[in-house]
N, C-alpha and C positions, 0 to 999 in steps of 0.2 A: 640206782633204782632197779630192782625187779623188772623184770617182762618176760613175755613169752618171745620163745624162738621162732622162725616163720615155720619149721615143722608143726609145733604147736596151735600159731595161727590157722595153720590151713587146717590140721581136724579139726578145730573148735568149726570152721565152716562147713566142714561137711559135713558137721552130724544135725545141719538142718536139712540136708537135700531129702527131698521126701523118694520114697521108693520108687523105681521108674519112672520118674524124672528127667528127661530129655536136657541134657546141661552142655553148655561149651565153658570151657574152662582158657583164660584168657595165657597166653604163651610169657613163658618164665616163672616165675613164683605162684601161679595160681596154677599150674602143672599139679602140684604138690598136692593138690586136693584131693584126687582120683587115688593116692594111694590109701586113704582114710576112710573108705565109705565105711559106714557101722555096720555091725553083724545082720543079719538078717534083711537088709536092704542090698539095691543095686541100683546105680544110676545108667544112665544109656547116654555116653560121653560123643559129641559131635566134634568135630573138628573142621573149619572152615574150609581146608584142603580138599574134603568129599571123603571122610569114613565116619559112618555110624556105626555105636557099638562098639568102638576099641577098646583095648586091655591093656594090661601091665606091661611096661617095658621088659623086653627079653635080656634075660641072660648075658652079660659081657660076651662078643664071640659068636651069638646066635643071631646077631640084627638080621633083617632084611633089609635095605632100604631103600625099597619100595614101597616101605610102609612104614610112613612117615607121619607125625602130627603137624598143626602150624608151624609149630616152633623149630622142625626140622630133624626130633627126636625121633629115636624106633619106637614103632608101638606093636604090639598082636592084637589079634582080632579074636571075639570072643563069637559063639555061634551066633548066626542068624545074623553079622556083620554084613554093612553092604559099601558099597561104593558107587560115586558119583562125578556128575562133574562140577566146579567151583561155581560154575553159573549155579546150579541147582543148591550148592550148598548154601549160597546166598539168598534164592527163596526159600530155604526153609526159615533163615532167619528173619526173614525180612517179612515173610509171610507170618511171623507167632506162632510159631512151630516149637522155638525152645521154652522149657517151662524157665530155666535160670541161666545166665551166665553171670559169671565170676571174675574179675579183673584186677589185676595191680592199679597204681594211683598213683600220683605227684601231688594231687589235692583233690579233696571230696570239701563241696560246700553246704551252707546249710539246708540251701533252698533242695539238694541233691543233684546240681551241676559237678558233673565229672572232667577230671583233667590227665589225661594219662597219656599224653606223648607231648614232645616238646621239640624245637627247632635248633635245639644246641649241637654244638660242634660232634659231641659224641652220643647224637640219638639220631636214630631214622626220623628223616624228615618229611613223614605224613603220616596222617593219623590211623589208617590201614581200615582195614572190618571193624574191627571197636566202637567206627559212628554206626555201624549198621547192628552191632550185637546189643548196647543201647539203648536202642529203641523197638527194636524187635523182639528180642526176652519179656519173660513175663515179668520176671524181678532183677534185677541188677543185685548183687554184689559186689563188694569192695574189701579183698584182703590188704594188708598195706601195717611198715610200723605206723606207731601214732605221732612221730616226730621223724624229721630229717635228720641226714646225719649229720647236720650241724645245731640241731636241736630245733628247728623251726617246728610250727604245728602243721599239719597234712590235712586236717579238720578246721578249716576257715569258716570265713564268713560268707566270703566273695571269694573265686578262685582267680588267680591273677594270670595263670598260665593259657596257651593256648586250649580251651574247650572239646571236649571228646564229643558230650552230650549235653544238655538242659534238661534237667530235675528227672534224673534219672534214676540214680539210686535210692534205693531202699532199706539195705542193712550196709553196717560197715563192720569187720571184725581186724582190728588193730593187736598190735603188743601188748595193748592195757585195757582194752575192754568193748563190746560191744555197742552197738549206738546205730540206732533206727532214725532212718528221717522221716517226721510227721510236719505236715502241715507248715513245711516250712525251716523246720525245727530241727535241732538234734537231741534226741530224747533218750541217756543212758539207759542201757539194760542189764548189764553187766561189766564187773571190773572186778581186779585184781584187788584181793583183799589187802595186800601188803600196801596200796595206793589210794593216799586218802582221798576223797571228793575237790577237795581245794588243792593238792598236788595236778587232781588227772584234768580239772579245771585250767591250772595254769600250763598247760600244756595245748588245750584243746584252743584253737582261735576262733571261734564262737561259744557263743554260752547253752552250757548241758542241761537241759529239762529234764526234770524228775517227772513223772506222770503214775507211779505206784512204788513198789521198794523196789531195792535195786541188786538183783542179783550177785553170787560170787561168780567169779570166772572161773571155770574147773582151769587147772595146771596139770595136764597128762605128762605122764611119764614114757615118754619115745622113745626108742633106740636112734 
């Protein structure tokens, strides 16, 4: 079956962040976001560690690294960048200061209960800033494929995993198509043309609401 790449995932979510935008981008595969912003916008990327304002990762050979994101990567810093300290960075989020953050997944349910860390042998065993990005964000995002790699659905009913959040999410952009939580609900917006409704259905582990037509999912062509 068809899908998108997670390069593809992550522009298809950035070309909702609206223009100056205050975003934290959740460490490892939501990384990928910031290189996608669309033309004529800019988002103003946080990082839990205390830099507002960072930029593209430098050059092989040019890191500094003192200047670091979450996740331990180099980053640069674009003008008017500042720096702080974790305490602070944590009231900004805690305070509703980020307009979005964006995060990986193990399961998004329908009610919009997030699950994104786990107590197994080869994960870090606490759930870190994530419960405090969460509920502090104005919107949650969820990049993520739409199945495990053993084929499970990541789009439940109920999440069985240890809990990040309660009904937090509000959009999710998967391998195979977009899908807003309403009222409860997961209400498709988009999917991949090549994947019928009743394919992307028996994938999904709750039931997909229609609420008007249903979008194509563009397939960008990335290097």
């Amino acid at each position: 079956m068809d899908k998108l790449t997670n390069n593809q995932i992550a522009w298809r979510a950035a070309q909702d962040i609206a223009d100056g935008a205050y975003v934290n981008l959740g460490i490892g595969f939501p990384e990928m976001v910031a290189r996608y912003q669309p033309p004529g916008r800019e988002a103003i990327f946080h990082t839990e560690n205390g830099i507002l304002n960072f930029g593209e990762a430098p050059a092989a050979g040019e890191e500094d690294w003192d200047l670091i994101n979450a996740g331990k990567k180099a980053v640069t810093l674009k003008p008017g960048a500042s720096f702080f300290h974790h305490a602070d960075s944590f009231a900004m989020v805690r305070g509703g200061h980020l307009d979005v953050a964006i995060l990986g997944a193990y399961e998004v349910a329908a009610n919009g209960d997030l699950a994104n860390w786990s107590t197994g042998p080869k994960h870090v065993p606490a759930v870190g800033g994530a419960m405090d990005l969460v509920h502090g964000a104005k919107q949650v995002a969820v990049i993520s494929d739409h199945v495990t790699k053993d084929g499970r659905p990541k789009l439940v009913e109920t999440c069985t995993l240890p809990l990040t959040g309660l009904g937090c999410v509000t959009r999710v952009y998967t391998s195979l198509a977009v899908v807003d939580i309403r009222e409860g609900h997961f209400v498709l917006r988009e999917k991949l043309t090549t994947v019928s409704l009743d394919e992307l259905q028996a994938l999904t582990g709750a039931r997909l609401h229609l609420d008007g037509p249903v979008d194509d999912l563009m397939v960008p062509e990335l290097p």
